[in-house]
ZANUGU-828541 format. One record per residue (C-alpha): residue number from 1; x, z, y. Coordinates in pm, 1 decimal, always signed. Example, Ala and Ser with C-alpha at 12.3 -4.5 7.8 and 13.67 -1.06 7.14 Angstrom:
<atoms>
<atom num="1" X="+1230.0" Z="+780.0" Y="-450.0"/>
<atom num="2" X="+1367.0" Z="+714.0" Y="-106.0"/>
</atoms>
This chain:
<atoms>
<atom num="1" X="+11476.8" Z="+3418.3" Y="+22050.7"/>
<atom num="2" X="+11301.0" Z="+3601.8" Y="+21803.4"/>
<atom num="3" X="+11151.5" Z="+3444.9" Y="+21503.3"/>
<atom num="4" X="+10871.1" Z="+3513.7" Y="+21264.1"/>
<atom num="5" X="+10737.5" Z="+3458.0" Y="+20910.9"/>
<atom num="6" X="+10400.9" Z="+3516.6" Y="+20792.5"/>
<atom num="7" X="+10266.1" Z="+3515.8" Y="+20452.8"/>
<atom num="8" X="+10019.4" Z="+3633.1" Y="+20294.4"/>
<atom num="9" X="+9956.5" Z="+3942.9" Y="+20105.7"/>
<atom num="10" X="+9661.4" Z="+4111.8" Y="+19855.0"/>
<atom num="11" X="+9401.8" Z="+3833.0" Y="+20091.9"/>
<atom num="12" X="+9591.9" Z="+3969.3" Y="+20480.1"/>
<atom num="13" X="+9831.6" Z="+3762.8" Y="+20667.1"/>
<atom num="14" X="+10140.6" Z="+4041.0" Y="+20738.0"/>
<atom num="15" X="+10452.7" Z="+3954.0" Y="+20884.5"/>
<atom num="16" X="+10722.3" Z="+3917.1" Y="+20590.2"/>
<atom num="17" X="+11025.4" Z="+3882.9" Y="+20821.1"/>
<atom num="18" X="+11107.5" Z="+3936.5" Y="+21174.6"/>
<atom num="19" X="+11510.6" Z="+3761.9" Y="+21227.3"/>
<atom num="20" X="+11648.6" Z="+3596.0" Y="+21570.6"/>
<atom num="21" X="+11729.5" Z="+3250.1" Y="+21547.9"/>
<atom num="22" X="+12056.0" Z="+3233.5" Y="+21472.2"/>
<atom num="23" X="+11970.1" Z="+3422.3" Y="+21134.3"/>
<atom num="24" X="+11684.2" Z="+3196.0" Y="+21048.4"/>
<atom num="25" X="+11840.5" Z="+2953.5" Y="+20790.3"/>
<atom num="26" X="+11969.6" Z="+3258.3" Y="+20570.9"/>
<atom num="27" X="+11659.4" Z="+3439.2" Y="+20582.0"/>
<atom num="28" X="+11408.9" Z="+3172.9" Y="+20504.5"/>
<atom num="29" X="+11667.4" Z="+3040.1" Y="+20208.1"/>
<atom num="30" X="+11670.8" Z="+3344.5" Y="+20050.9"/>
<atom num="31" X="+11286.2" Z="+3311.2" Y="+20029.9"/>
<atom num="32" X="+11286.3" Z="+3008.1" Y="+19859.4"/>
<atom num="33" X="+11197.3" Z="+2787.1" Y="+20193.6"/>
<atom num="34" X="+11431.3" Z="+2470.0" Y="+20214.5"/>
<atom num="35" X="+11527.7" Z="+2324.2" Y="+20590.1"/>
<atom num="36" X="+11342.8" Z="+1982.7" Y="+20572.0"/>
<atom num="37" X="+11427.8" Z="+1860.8" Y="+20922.7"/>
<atom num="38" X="+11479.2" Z="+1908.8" Y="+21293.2"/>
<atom num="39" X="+11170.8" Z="+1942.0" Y="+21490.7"/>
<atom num="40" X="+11147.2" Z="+1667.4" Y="+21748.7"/>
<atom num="41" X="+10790.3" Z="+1616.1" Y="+21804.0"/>
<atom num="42" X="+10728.9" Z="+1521.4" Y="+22183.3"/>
<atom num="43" X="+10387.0" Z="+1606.1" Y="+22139.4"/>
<atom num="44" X="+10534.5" Z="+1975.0" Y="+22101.3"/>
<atom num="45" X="+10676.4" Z="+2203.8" Y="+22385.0"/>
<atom num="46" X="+10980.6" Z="+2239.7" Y="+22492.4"/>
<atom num="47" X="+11081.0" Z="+2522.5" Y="+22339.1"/>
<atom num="48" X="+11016.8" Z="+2437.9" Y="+21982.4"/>
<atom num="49" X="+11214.5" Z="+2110.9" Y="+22021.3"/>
<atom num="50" X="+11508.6" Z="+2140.5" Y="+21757.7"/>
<atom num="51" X="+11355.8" Z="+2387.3" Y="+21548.4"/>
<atom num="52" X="+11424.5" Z="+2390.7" Y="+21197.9"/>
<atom num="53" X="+11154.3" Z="+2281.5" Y="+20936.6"/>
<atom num="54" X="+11095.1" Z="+2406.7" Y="+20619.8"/>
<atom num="55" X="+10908.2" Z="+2270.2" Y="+20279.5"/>
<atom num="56" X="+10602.8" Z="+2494.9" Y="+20266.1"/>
<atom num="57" X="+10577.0" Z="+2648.8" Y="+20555.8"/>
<atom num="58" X="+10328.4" Z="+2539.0" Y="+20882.5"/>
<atom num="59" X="+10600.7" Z="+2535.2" Y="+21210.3"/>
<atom num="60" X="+10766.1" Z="+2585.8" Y="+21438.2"/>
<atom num="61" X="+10507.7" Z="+2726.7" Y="+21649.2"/>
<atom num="62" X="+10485.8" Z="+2915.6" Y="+21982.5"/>
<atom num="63" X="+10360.9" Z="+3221.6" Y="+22008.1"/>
<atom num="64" X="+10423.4" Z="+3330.1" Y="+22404.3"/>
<atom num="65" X="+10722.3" Z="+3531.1" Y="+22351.3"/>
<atom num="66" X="+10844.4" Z="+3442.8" Y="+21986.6"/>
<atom num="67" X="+10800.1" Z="+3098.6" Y="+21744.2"/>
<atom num="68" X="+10663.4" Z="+3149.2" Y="+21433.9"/>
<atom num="69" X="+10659.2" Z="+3028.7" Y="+21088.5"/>
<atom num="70" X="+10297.3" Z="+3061.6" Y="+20832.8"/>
<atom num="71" X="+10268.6" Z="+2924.5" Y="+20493.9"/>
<atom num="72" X="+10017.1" Z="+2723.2" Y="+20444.4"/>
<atom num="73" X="+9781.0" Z="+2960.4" Y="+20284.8"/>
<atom num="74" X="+9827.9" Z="+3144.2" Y="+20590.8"/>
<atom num="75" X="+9782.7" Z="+2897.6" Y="+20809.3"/>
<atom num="76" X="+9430.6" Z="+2816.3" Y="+20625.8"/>
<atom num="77" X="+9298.2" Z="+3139.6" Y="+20674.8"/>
<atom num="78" X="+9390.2" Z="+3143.8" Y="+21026.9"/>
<atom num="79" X="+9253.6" Z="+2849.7" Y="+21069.9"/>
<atom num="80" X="+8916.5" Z="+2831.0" Y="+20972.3"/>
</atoms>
């Protein structure tokens, strides 16, 4: 499963990182984002059940083919 990290840069929301799961502790450490917990919200889907959660960062979320992470200054922007 693919999995992706947006942030935002000069006012755009870009992808910063593109990793598969099984790299997605490593990659989001070494950008300063700490695990927090273990999704388990039933209100979620399936597929984003035991997904890791990280301090500052909006997620997991689906996104058809691939879950995604935002911070939450991206997630604002998107969002209004």
């Amino acid at each position: 499963m693919k999995v992706k990290l947006l942030v935002m840069v000069e006012g755009r929301p870009i992808v910063s990182c593109e990793v598969t799961q099984e790299n997605i502790l490593p990659a989001f450490e070494v950008r300063r984002f700490e695990m927090v917990g273990i999704n388990n919200n039933p209100r979620q889907r399936a597929e984003l059940q035991g997904w890791p959660i990280f301090g500052g960062l909006c997620g997991p979320m689906w996104n058809g083919d691939h879950v995604r992470y935002e911070t939450d200054e991206v997630n604002d922007r998107c969002s209004a």
